[in-house]
N, C-alpha and C positions, 0 to 999 in steps of 0.2 A: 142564452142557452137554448130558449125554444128555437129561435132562428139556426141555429146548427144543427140542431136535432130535426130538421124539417128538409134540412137541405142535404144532411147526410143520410135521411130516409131516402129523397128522392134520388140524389149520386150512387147512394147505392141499389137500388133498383136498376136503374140504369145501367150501372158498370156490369151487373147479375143478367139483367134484359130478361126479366122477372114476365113482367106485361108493359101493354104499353098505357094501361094506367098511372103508372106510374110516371113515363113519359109526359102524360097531361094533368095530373094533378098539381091545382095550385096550391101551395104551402104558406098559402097567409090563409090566416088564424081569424076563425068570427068569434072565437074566444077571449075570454081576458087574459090579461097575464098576472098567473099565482103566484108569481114570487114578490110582484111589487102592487100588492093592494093601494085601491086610491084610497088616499089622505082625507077621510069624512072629516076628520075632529085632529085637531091640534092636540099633543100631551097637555099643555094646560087649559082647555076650552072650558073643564068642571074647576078649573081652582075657585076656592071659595064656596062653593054650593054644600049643603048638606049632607048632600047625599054624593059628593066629588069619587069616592072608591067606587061605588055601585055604579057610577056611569060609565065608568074606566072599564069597568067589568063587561058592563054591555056593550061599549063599544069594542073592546079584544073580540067577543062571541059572535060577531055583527062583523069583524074582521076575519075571523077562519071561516063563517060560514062564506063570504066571499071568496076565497081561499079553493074549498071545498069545491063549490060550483065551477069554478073557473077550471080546474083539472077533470071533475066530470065532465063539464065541456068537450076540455080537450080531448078526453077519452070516448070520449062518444062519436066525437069528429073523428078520428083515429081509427076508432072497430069498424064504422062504414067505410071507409078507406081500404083498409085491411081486408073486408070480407070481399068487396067487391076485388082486391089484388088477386083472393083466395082464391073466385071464380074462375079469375082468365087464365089462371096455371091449367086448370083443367082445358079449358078453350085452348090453349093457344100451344101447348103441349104434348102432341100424341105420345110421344116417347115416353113411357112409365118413370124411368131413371131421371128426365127432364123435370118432369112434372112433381117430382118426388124432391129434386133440387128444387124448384121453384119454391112450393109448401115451405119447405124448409128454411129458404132466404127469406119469406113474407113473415113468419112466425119470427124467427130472431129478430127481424128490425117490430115486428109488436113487442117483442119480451124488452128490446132496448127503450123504446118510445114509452113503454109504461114504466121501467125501472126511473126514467127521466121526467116523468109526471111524477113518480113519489116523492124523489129528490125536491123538487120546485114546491111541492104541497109541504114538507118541511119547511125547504128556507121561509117558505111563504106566515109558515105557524111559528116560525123564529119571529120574524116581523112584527106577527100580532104580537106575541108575548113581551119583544123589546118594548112596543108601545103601553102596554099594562103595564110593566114597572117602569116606566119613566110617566106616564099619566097618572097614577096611586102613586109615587114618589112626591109628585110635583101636590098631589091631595095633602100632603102632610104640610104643618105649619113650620116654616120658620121660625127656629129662635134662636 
C-alpha cells in the first residue's frame, strides 16, 4: 500500500509537472511499516506466567505505540516533502492560474497521502488487537 501511494504521489507529480521535486524525490521510506509491526512476542510467549493477561496487555500498548510512530514518521517525511513541493509552485510558476493549479495538485496528493497513513494506523491497531485476543486467549487454561 505504502509503495503505491509513493509512486502514485510521484507519477502524479510528474504527469501535473507540479516541480521538479518531485521529479527527484526518492520514495523509499526511512520509516517503518504501520501495518505490519515486528513480531516482539509470540501469542503464547506469557502462557503460564501469572501475570500471562497483563503481559498480553503490554505487549498490544507496546504494539500501537509502534504503530503510532511509524505513521508519524511517515507523516513527518511527507509534510517536509510537501512543504518544500509547496515552495517551488511559487518558484517555478509566474503565472498566478499555474501556480494556483500547482498549490492545488500538491494539497490533494497530502490530503490523499494522510487519508492512506490513517488507513495503515488502523489496519496496523487491527493487528495489535488480533494479537491481544489471541495472546489473553491462549492466557486461558485448558480444560
Amino acid at each position: 500500500m505504502k509503495l503505491l501511494l509513493m509512486l502514485g504521489l510521484v507519477a502524479g507529480s510528474l504527469a501535473f509537472g507540479a516541480t521538479r521535486a518531485a521529479a527527484q524525490w526518492n520514495p523509499t521510506s526511512v520509516c517503518e511499516d504501520p501495518v505490519n509491526p515486528p513480531s516482539l512476542f509470540q501469542a503464547d510467549t506469557f502462557v503460564g506466567l501469572s501475570n500471562c493477561s497483563s503481559l498480553c496487555a503490554q505487549a498490544a500498548r507496546v504494539c500501537k505505540k509502534f504503530v503510532k510512530d511509524a505513521v508519524a514518521c511517515d507523516l513527518s517525511s511527507y509534510n517536509g516533502r510537501f512543504k518544500i513541493q509547496l515552495g517551488l509552485c511559487s518558484e517555478e510558476h509566474t503565472d498566478a492560474m499555474a501556480r494556483k493549479a500547482c498549490v492545488a495538485e500538491i494539497k490533494g496528493e497530502k490530503q490523499v497521502a494522510e487519508q492512506g497513513f490513517q488507513s495503515e494506523q488502523a489496519d496496523g491497531f487491527s493487528g495489535c488487537e488480533a494479537f491481544l485476543s489471541s495472546c489473553t486467549f491462549d492466557c486461558e487454561p485448558n480444560t
